[in-house]
PDB file of N, CA, C and O in Angstrom:
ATOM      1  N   UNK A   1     108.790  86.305  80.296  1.00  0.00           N
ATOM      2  CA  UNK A   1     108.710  87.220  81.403  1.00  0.00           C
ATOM      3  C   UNK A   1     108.758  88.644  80.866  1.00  0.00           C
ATOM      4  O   UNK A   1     109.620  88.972  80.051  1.00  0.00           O
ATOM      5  N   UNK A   2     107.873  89.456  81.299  1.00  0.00           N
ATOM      6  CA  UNK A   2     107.861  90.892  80.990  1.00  0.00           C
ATOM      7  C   UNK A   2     108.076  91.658  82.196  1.00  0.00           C
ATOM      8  O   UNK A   2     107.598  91.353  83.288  1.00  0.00           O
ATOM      9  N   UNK A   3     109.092  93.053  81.879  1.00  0.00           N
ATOM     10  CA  UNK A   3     108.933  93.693  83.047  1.00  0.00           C
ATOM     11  C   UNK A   3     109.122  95.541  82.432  1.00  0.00           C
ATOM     12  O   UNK A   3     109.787  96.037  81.523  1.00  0.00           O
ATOM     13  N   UNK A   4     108.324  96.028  83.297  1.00  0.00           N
ATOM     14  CA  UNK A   4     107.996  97.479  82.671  1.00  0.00           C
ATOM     15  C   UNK A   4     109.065  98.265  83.334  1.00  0.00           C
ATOM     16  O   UNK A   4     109.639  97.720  84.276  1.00  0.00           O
ATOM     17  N   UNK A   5     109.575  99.981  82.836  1.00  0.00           N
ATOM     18  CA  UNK A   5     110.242 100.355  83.080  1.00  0.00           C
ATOM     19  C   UNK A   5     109.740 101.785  83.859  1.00  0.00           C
ATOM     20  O   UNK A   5     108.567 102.111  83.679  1.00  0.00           O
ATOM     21  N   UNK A   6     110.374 102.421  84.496  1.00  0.00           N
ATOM     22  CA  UNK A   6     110.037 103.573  85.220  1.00  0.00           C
ATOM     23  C   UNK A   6     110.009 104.832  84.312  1.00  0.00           C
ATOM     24  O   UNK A   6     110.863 104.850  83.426  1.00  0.00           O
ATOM     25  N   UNK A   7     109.226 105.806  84.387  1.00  0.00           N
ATOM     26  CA  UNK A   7     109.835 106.553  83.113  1.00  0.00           C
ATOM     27  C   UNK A   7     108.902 108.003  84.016  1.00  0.00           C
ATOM     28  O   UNK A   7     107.936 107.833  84.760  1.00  0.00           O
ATOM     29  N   UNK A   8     109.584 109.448  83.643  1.00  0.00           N
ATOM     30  CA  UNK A   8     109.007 110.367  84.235  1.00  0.00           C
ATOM     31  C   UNK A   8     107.860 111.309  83.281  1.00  0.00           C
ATOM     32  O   UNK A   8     108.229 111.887  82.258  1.00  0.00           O
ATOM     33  N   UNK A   9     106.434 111.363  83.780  1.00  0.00           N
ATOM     34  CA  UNK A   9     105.386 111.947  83.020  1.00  0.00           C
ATOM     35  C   UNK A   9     105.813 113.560  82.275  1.00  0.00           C
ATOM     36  O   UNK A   9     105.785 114.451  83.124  1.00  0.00           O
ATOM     37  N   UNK A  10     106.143 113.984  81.043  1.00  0.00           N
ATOM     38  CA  UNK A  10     106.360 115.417  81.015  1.00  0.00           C
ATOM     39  C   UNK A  10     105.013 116.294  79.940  1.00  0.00           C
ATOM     40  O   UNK A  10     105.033 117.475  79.592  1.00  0.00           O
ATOM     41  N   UNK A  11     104.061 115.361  79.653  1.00  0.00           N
ATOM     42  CA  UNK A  11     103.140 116.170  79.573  1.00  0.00           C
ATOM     43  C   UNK A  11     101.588 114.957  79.060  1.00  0.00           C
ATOM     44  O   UNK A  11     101.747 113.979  78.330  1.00  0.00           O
ATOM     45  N   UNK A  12     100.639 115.246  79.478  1.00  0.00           N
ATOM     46  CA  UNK A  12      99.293 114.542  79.253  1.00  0.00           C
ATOM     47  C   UNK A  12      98.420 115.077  78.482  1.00  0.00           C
ATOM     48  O   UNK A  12      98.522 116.294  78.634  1.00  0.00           O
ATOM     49  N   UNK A  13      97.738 114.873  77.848  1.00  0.00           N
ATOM     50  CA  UNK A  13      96.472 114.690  76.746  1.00  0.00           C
ATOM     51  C   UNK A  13      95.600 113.643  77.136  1.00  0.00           C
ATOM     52  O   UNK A  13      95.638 112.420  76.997  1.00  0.00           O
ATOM     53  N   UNK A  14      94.665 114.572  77.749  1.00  0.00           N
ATOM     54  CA  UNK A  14      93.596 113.300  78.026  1.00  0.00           C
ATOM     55  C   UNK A  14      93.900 112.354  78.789  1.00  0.00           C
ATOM     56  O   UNK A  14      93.999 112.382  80.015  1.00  0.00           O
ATOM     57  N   UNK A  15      94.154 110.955  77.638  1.00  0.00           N
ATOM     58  CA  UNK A  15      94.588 109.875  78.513  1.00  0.00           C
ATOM     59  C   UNK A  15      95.722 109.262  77.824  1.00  0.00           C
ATOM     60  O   UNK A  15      95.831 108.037  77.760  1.00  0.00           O
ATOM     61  N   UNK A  16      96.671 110.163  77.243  1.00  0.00           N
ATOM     62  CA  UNK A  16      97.760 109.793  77.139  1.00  0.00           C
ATOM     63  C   UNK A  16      98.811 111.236  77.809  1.00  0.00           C
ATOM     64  O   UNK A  16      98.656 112.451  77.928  1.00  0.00           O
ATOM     65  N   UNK A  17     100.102 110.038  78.178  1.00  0.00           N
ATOM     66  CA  UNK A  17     101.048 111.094  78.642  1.00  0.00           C
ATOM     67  C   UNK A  17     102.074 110.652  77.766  1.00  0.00           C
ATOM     68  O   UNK A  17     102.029 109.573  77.175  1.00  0.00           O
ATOM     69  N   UNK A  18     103.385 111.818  77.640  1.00  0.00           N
ATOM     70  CA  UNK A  18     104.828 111.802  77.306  1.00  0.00           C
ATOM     71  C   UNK A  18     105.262 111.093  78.529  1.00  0.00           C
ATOM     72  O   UNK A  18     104.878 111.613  79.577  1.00  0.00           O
ATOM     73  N   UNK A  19     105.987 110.009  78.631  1.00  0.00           N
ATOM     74  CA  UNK A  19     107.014 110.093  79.602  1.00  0.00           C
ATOM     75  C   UNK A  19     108.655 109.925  78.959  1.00  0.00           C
ATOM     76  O   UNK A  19     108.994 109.753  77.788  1.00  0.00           O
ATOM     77  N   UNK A  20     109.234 110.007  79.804  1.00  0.00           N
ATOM     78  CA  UNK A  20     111.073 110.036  79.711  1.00  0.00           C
ATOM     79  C   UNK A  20     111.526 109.313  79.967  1.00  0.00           C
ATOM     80  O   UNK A  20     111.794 109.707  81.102  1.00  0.00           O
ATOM     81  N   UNK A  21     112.070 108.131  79.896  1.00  0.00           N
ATOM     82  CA  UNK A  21     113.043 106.712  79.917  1.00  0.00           C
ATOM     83  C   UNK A  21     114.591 107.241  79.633  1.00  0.00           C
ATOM     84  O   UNK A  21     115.111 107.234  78.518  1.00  0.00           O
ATOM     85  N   UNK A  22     115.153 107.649  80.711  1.00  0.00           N
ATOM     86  CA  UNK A  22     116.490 107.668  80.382  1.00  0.00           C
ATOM     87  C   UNK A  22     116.742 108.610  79.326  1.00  0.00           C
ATOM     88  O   UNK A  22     117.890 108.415  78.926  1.00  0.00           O
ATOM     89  N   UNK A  23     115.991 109.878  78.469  1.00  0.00           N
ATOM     90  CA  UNK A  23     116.584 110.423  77.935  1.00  0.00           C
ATOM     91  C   UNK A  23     115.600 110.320  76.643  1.00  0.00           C
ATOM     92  O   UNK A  23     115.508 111.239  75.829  1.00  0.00           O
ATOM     93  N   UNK A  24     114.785 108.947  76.534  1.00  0.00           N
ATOM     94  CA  UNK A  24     113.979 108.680  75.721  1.00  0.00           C
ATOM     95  C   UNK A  24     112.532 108.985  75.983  1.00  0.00           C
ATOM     96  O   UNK A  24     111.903 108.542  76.944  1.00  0.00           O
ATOM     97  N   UNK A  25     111.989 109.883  74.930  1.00  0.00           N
ATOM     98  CA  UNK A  25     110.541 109.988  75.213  1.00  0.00           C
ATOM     99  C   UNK A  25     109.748 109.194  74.492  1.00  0.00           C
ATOM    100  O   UNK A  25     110.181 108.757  73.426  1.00  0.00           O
ATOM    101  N   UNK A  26     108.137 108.779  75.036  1.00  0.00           N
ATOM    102  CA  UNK A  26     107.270 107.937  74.025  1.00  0.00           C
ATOM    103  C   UNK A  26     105.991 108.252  75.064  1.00  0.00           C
ATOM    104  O   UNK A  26     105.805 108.422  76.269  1.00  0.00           O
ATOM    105  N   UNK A  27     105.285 108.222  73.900  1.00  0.00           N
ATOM    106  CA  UNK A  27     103.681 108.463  74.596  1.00  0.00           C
ATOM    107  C   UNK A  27     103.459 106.992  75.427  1.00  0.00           C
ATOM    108  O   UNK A  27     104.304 106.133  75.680  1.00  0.00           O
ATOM    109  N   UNK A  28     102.175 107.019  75.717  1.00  0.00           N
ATOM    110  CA  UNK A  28     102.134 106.046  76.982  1.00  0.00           C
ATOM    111  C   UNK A  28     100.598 106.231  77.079  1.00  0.00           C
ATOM    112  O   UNK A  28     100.247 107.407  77.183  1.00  0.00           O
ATOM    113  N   UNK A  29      99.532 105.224  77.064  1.00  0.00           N
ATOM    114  CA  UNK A  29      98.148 104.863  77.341  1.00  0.00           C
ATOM    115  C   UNK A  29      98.044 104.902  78.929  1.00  0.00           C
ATOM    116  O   UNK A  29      98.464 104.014  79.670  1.00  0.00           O
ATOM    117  N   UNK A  30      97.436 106.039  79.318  1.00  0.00           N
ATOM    118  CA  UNK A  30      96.706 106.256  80.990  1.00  0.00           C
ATOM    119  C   UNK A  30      95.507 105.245  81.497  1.00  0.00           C
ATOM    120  O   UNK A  30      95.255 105.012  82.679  1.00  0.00           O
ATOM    121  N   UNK A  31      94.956 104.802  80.580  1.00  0.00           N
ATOM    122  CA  UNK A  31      93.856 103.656  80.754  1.00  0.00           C
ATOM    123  C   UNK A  31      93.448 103.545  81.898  1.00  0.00           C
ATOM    124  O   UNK A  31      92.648 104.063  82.677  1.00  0.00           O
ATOM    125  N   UNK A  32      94.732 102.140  81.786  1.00  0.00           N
ATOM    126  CA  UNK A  32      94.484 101.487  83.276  1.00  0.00           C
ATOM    127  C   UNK A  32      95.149 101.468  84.423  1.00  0.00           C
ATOM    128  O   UNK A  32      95.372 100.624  85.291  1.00  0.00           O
ATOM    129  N   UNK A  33      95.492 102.893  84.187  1.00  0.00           N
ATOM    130  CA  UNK A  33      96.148 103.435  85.213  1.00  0.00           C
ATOM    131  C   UNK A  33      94.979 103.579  86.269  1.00  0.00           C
ATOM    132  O   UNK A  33      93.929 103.275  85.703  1.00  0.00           O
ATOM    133  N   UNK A  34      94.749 103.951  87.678  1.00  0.00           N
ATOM    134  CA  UNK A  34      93.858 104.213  88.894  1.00  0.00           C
ATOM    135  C   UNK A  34      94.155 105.058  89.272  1.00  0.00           C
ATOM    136  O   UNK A  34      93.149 105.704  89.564  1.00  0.00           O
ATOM    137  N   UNK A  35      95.363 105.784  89.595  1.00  0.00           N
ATOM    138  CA  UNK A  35      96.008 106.845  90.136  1.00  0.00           C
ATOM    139  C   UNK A  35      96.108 108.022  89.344  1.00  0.00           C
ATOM    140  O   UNK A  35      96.436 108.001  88.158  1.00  0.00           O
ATOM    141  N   UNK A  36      95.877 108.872  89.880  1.00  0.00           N
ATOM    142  CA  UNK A  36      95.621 110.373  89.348  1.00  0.00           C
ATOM    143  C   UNK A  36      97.344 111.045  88.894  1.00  0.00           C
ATOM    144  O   UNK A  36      98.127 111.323  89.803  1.00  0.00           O
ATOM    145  N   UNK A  37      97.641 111.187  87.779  1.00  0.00           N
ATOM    146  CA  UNK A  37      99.209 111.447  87.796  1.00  0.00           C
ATOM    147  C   UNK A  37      99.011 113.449  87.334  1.00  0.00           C
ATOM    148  O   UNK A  37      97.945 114.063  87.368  1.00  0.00           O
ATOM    149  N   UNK A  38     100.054 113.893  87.043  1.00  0.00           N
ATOM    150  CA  UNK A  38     100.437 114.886  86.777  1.00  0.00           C
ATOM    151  C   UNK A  38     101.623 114.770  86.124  1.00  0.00           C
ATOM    152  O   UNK A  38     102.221 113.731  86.406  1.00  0.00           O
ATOM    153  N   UNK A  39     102.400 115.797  85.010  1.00  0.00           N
ATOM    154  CA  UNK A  39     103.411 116.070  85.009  1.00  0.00           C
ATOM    155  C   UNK A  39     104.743 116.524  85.820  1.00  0.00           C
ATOM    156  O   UNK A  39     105.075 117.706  85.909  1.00  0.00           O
ATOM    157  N   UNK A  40     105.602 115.248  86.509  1.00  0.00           N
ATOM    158  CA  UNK A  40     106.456 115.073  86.968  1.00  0.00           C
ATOM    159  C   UNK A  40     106.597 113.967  87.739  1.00  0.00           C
ATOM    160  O   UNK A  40     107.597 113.563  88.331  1.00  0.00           O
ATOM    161  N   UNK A  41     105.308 113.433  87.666  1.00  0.00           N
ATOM    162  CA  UNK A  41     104.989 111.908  88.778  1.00  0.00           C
ATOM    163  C   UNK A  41     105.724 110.872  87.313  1.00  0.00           C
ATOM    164  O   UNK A  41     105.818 111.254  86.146  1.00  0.00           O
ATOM    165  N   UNK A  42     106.073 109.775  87.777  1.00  0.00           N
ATOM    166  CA  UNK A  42     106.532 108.694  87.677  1.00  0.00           C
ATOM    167  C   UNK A  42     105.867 107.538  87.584  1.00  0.00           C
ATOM    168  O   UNK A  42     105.414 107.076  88.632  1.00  0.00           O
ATOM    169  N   UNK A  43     105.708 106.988  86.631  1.00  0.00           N
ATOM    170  CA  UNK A  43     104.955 105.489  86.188  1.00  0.00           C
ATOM    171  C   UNK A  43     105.915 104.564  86.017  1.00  0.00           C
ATOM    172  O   UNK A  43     107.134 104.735  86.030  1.00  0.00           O
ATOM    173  N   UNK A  44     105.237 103.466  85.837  1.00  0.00           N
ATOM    174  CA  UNK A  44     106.340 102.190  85.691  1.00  0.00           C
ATOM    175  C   UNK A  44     104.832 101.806  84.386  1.00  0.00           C
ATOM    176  O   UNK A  44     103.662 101.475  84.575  1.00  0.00           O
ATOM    177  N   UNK A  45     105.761 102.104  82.941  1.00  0.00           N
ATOM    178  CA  UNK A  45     105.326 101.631  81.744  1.00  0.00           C
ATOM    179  C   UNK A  45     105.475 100.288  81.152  1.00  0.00           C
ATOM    180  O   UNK A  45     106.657 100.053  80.897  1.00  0.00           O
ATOM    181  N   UNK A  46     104.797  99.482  80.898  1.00  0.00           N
ATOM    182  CA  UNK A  46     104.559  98.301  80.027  1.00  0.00           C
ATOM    183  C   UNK A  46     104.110  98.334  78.773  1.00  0.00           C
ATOM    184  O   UNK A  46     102.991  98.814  78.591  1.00  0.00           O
ATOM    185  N   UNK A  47     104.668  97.971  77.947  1.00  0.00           N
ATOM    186  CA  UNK A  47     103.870  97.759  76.293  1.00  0.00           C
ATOM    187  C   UNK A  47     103.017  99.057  76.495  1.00  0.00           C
ATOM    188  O   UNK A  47     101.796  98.984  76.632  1.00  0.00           O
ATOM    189  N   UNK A  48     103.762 100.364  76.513  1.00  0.00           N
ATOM    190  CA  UNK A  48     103.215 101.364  76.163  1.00  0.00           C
ATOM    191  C   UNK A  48     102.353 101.928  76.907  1.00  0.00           C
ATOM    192  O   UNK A  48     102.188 103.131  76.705  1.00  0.00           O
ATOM    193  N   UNK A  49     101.546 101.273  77.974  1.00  0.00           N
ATOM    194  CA  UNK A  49     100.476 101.205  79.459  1.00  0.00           C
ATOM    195  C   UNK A  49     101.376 101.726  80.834  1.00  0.00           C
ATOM    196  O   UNK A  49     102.151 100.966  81.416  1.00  0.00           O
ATOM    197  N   UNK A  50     101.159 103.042  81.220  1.00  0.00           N
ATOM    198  CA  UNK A  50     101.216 102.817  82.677  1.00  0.00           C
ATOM    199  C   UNK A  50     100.369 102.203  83.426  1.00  0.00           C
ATOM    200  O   UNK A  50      99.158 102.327  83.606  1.00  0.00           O
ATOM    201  N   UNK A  51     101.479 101.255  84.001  1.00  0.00           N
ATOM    202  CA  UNK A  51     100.859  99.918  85.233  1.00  0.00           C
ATOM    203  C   UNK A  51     100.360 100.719  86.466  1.00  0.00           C
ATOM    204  O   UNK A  51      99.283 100.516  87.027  1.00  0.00           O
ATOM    205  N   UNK A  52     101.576 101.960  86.928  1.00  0.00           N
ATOM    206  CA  UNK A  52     101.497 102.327  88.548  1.00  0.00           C
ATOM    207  C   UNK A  52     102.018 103.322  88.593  1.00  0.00           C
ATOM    208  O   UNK A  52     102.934 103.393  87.773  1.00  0.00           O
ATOM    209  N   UNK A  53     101.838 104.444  89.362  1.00  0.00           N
ATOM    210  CA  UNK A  53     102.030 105.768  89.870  1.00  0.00           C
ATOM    211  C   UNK A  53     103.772 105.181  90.874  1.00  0.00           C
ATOM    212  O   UNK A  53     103.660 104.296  91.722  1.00  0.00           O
ATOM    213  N   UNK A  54     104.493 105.506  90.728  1.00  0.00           N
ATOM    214  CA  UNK A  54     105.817 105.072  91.822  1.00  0.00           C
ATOM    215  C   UNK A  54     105.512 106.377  92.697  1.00  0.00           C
ATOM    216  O   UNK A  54     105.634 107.543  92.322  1.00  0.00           O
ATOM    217  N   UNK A  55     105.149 105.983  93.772  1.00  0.00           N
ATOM    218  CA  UNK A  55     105.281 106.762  95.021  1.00  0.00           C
ATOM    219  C   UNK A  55     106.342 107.765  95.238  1.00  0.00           C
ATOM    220  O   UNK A  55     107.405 107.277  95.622  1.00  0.00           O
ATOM    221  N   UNK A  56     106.311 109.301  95.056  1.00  0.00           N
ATOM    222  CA  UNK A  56     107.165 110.207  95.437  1.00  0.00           C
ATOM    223  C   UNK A  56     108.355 110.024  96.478  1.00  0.00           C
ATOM    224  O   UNK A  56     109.470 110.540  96.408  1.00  0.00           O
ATOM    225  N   UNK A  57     107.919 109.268  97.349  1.00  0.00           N
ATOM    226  CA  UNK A  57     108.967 108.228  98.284  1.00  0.00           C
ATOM    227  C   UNK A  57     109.736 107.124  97.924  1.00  0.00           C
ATOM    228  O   UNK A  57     110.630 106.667  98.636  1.00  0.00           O
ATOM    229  N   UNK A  58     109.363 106.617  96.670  1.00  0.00           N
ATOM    230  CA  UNK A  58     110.019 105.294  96.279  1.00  0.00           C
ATOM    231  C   UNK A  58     110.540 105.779  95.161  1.00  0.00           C
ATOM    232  O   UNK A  58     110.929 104.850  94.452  1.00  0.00           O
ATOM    233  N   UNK A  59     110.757 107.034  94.592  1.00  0.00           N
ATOM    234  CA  UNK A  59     111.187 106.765  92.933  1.00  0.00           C
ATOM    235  C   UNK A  59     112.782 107.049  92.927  1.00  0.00           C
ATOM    236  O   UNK A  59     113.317 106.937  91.824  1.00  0.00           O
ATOM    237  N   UNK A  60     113.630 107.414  94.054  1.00  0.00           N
ATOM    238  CA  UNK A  60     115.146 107.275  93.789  1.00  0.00           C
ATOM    239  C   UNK A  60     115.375 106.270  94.230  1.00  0.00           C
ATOM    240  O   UNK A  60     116.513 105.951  93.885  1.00  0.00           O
ATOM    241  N   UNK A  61     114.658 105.099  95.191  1.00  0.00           N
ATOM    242  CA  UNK A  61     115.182 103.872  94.945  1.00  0.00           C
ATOM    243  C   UNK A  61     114.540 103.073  94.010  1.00  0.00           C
ATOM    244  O   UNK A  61     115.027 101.943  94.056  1.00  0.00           O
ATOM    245  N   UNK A  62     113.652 103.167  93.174  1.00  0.00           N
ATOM    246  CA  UNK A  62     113.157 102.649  92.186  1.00  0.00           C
ATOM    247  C   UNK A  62     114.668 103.209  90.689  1.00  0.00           C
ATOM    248  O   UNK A  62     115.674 102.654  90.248  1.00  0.00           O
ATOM    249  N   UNK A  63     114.204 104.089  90.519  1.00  0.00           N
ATOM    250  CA  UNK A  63     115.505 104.498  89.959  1.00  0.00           C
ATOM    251  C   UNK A  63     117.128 104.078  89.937  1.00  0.00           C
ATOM    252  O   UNK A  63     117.932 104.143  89.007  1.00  0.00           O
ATOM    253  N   UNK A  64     117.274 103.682  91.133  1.00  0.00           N
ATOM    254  CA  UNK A  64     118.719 103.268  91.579  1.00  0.00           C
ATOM    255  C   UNK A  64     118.707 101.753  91.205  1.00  0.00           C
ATOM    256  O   UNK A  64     119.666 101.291  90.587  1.00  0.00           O
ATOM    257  N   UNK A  65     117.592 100.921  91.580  1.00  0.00           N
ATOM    258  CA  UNK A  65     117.195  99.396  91.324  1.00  0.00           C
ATOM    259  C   UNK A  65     117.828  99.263  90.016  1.00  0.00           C
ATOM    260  O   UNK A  65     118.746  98.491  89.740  1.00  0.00           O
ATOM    261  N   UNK A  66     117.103 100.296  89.046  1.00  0.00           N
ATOM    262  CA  UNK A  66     116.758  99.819  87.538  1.00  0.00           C
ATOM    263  C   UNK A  66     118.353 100.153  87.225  1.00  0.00           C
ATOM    264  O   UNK A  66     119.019  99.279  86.669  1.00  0.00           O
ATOM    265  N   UNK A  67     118.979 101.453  87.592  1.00  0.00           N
ATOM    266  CA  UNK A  67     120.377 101.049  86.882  1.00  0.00           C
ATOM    267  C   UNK A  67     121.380 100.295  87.376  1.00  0.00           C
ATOM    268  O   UNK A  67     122.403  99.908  86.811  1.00  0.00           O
ATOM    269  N   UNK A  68     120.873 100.060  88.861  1.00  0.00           N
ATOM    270  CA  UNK A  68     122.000  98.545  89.453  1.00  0.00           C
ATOM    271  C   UNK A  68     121.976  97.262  87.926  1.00  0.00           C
ATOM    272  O   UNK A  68     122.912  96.643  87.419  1.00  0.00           O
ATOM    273  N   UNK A  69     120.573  97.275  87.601  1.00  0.00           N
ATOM    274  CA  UNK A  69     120.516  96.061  86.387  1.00  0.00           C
ATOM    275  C   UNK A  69     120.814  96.145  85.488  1.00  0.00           C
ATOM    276  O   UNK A  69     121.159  95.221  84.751  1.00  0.00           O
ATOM    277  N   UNK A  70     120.777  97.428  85.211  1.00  0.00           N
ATOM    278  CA  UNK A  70     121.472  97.841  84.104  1.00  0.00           C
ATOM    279  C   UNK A  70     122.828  97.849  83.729  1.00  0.00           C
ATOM    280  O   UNK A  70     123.143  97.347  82.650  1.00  0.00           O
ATOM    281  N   UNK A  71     123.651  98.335  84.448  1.00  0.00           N
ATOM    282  CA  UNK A  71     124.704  98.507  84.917  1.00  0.00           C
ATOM    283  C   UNK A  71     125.533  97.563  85.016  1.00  0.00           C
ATOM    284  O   UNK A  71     126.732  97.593  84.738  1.00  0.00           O
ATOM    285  N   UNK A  72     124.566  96.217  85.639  1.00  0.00           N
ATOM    286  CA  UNK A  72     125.301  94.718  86.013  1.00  0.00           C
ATOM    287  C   UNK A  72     124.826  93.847  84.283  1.00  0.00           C
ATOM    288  O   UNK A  72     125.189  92.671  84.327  1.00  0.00           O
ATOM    289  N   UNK A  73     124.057  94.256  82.745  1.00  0.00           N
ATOM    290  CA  UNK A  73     123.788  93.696  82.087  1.00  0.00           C
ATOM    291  C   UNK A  73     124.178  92.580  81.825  1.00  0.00           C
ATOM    292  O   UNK A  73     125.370  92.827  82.007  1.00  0.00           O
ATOM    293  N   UNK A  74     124.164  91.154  81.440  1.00  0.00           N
ATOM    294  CA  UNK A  74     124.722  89.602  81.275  1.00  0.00           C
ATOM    295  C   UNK A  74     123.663  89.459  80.622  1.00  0.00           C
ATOM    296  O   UNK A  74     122.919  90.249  80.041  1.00  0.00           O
ATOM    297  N   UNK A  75     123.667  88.012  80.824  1.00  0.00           N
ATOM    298  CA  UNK A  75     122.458  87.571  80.300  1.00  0.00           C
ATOM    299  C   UNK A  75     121.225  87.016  81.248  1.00  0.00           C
ATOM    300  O   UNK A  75     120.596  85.982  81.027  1.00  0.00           O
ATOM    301  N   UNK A  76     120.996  87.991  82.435  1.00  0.00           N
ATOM    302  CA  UNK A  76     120.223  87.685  82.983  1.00  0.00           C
ATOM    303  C   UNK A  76     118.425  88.062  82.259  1.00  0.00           C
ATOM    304  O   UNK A  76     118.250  88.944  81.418  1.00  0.00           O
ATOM    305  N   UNK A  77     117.429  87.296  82.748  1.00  0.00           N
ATOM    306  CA  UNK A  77     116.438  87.220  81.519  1.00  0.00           C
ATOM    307  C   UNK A  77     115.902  88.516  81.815  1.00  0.00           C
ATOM    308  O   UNK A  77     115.402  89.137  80.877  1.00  0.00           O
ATOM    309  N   UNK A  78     115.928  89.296  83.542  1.00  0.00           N
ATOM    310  CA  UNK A  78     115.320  90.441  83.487  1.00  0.00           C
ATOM    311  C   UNK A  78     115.938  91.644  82.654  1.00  0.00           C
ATOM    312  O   UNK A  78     115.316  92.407  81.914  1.00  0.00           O
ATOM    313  N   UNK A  79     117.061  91.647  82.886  1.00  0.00           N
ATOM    314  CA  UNK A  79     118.170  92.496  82.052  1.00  0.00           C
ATOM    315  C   UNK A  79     117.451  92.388  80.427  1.00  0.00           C
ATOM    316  O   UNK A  79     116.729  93.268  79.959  1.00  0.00           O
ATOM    317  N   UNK A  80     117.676  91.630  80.004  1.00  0.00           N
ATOM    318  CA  UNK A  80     117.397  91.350  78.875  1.00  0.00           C
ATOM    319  C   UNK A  80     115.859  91.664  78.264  1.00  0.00           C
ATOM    320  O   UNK A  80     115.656  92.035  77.108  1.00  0.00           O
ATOM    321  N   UNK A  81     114.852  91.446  79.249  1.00  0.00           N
ATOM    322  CA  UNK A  81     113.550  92.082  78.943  1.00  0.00           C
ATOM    323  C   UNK A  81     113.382  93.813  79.328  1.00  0.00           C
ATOM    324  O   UNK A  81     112.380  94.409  78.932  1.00  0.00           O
ATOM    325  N   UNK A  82     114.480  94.547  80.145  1.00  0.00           N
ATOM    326  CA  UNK A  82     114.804  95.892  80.255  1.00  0.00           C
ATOM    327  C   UNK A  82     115.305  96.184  78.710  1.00  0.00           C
ATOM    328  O   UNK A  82     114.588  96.926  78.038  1.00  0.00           O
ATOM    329  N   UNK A  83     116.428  95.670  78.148  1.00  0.00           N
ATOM    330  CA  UNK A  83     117.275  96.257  77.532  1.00  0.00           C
ATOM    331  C   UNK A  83     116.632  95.808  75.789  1.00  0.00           C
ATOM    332  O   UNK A  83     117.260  95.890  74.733  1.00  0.00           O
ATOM    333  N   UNK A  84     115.206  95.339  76.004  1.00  0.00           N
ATOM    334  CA  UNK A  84     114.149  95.615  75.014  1.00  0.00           C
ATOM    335  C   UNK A  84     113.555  96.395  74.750  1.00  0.00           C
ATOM    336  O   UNK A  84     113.500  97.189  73.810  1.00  0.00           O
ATOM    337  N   UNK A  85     112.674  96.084  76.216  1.00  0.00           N
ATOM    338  CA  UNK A  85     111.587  97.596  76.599  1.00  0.00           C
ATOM    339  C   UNK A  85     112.559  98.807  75.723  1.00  0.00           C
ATOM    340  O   UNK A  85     112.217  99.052  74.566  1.00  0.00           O
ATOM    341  N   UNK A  86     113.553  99.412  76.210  1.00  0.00           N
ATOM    342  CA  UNK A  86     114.386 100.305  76.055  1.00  0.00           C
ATOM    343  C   UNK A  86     114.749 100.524  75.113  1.00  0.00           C
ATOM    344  O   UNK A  86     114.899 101.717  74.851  1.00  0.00           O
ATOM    345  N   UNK A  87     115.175  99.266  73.833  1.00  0.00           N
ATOM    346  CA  UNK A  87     115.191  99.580  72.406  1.00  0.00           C
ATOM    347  C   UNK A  87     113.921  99.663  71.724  1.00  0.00           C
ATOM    348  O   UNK A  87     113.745 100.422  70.771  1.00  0.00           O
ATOM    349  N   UNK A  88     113.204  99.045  72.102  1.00  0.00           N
ATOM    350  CA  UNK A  88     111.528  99.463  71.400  1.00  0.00           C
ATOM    351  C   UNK A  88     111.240 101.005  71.681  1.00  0.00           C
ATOM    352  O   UNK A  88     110.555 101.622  70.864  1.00  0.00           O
ATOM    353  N   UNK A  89     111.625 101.500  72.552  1.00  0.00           N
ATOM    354  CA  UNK A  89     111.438 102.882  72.796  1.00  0.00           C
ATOM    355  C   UNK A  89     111.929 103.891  71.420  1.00  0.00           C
ATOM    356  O   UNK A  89     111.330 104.639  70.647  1.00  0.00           O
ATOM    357  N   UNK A  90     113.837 103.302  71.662  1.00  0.00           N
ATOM    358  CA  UNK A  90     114.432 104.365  69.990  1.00  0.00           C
ATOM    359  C   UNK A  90     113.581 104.129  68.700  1.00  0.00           C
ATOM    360  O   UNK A  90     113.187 104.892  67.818  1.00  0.00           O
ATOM    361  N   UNK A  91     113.438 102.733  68.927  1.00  0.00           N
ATOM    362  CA  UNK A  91     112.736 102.259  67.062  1.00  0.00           C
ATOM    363  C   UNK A  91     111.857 103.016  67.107  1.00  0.00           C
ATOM    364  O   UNK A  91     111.865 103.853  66.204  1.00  0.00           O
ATOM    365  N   UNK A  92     110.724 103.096  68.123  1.00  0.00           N
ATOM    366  CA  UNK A  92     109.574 103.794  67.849  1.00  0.00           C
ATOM    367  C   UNK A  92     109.455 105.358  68.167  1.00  0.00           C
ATOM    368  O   UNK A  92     108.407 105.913  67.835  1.00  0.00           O
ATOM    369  N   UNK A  93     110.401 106.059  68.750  1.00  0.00           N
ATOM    370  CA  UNK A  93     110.761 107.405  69.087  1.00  0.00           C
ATOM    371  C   UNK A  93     110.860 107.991  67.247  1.00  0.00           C
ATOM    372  O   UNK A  93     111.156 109.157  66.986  1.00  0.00           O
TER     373      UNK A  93
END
């Protein structure tokens, strides 16, 4: 199971952007993205791909979601595919 993380856009090239994960930055492939972003909009990143634009309306409860799971870490399998995503970020930062 894979699951991507929310992260905020702080600057684009073309068709790559910076985004911010908690403090962590990493470039990010615009590809196959559909949605037109800017610097300060919000993606939900996968293996380096923004999947989706998070709706200006949804991103403090999108936000709040991700550190309820965080927060609650065990060994649940989503937790555990977050708290990857998230170290692949430092290794490769």
């Amino acid at each position: 199971m894979c699951i991507g993380i929310p992260g905020q856009i702080i600057t684009i090239s073309e068709r790559t952007a910076v985004v911010d994960c908690w403090g962590t930055r990493r470039s990010i492939h615009l590809n196959v993205l559909e949605d037109e972003v800017v610097p300060g909009d919000y993606v939900i990143d996968h293996a380096g791909f923004a999947l989706r634009r998070i709706p200006t309306d949804e991103v403090a409860d999108t936000l709040a979601m991700y550190e309820t799971i965080l927060s609650e870490a065990g060994e649940d399998p989503i937790v555990t595919d977050i708290l990857f995503e998230l170290e692949s970020f430092h290794e490769l930062s």
